[in-house]
C-alpha positions in Angstrom: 73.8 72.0 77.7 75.3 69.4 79.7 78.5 69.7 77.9 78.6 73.5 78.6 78.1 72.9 82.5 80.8 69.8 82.5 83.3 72.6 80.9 82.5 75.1 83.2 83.2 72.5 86.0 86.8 71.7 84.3 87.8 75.8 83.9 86.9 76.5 87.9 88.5 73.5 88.9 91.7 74.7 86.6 91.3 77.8 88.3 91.5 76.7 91.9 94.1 74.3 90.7 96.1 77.3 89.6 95.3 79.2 92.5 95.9 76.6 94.8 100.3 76.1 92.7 100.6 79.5 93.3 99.3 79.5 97.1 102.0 76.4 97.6 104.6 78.1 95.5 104.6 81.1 97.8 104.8 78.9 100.7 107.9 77.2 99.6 109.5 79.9 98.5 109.5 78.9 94.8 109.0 81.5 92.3 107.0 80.1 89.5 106.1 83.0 87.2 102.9 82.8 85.3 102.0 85.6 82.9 99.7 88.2 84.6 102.3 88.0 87.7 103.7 91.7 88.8 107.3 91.1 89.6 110.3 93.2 91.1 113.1 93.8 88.6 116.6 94.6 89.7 117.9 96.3 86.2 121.5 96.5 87.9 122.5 99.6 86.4 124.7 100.7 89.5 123.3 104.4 88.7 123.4 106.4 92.3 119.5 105.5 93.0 119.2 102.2 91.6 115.9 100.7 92.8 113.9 97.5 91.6 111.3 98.6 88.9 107.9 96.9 88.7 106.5 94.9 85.5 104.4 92.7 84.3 105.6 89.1 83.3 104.1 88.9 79.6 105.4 85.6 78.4 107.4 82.8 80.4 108.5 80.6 77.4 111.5 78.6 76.2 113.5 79.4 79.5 113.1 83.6 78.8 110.8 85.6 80.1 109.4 88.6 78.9 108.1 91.5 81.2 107.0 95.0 80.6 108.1 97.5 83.0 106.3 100.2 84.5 107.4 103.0 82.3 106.2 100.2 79.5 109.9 98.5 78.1 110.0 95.7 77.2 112.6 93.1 78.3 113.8 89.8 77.8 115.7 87.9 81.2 117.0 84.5 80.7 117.3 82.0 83.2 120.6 82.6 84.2 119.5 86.0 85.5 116.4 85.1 86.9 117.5 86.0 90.3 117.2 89.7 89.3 113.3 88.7 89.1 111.2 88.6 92.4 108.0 88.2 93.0 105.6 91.3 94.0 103.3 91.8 96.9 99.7 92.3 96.4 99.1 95.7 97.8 102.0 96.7 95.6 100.4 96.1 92.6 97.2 98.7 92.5 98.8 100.8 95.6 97.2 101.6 99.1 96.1 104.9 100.4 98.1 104.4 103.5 102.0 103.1 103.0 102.5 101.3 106.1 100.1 98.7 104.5 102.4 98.1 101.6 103.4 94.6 101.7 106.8 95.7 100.2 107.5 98.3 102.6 111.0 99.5 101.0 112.2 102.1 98.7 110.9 100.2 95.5 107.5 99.8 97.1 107.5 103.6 98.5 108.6 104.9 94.8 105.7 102.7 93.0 103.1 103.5 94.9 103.6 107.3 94.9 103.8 106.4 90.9 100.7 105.0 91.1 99.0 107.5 93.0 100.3 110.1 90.6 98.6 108.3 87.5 95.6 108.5 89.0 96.0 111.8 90.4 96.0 110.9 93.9 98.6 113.0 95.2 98.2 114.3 98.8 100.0 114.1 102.2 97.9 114.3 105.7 100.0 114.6 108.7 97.0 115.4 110.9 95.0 112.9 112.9 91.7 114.5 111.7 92.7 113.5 108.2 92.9 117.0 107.0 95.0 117.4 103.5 98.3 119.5 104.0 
C-alpha cells in the first residue's frame, strides 16, 4: 500500500511538472508540442480561401510530427516546416457559445467553431438582446 501511495505521489508531481513546461513554454514563446496538443495548421495550398485547419498532434517523434486534422487526415511535418504548426487557444478547442470569447478571434478560429457547433448540432444566430433565436 505504501508503494501505491509513493507512485501516486511521483504521477501528480509529473503532472504539475508537465503542466507547469507547458505554463513556461507559453510564456516564452516556445512551442513545445506534446501529443494531445490542438495546433493551427497552415496547409499552404494558395487555394482562394486558404485558412489554418485545426488538428491534433498524435506523435512528436524523431524530429516529425504527426497530426490529424479536423476533417481526420493524417499528416506528417518535418522540422523544417514546423513553422506552418502553431499552437491553438483553449476556447478554440471545444468552441464557445459566444465568438468574441474565442481566444483565436480570426477567420480560422470563426470557421472552427461554427464546425464545431455544427457537429453537435448547435447552429443558431441571436441578434437580439433578449437572446431570442433568429
Amino acid at each position: 500500500m505504501f508503494q501505491y501511495h509513493s507512485e501516486m505521489g511521483v504521477r501528480e508531481r509529473d503532472q504539475k511538472k508537465w503542466a507547469l513546461i507547458r505554463n513556461v513554454n507559453q510564456a516564452l514563446k516556445v512551442h513545445t508540442l506534446l501529443p494531445g496538443d490542438y495546433v493551427w495548421m497552415d496547409l499552404r495550398t494558395r487555394r482562394e480561401f486558404d485558412v489554418p485547419i485545426g488538428a491534433v498532434v498524435k506523435l512528436c517523434d524523431s524530429g516529425q510530427i504527426q497530426v490529424i486534422d479536423d476533417e481526420g487526415n493524417e499528416h506528417w511535418v518535418s522540422p523544417q516546416n514546423a513553422s506552418h504548426i502553431k499552437p491553438m487557444h483553449p476556447t478554440s478547442i471545444h468552441g464557445v457559445e459566444d465568438m468574441i470569447r474565442l481566444g483565436d478571434l480570426n477567420e480560422a478560429g470563426i470557421l472552427r467553431n461554427l464546425l464545431i457547433r455544427y457537429w453537435e448540432c448547435l447552429i443558431y444566430v441571436s441578434a437580439s438582446p433578449d437572446g431570442r433565436v433568429i
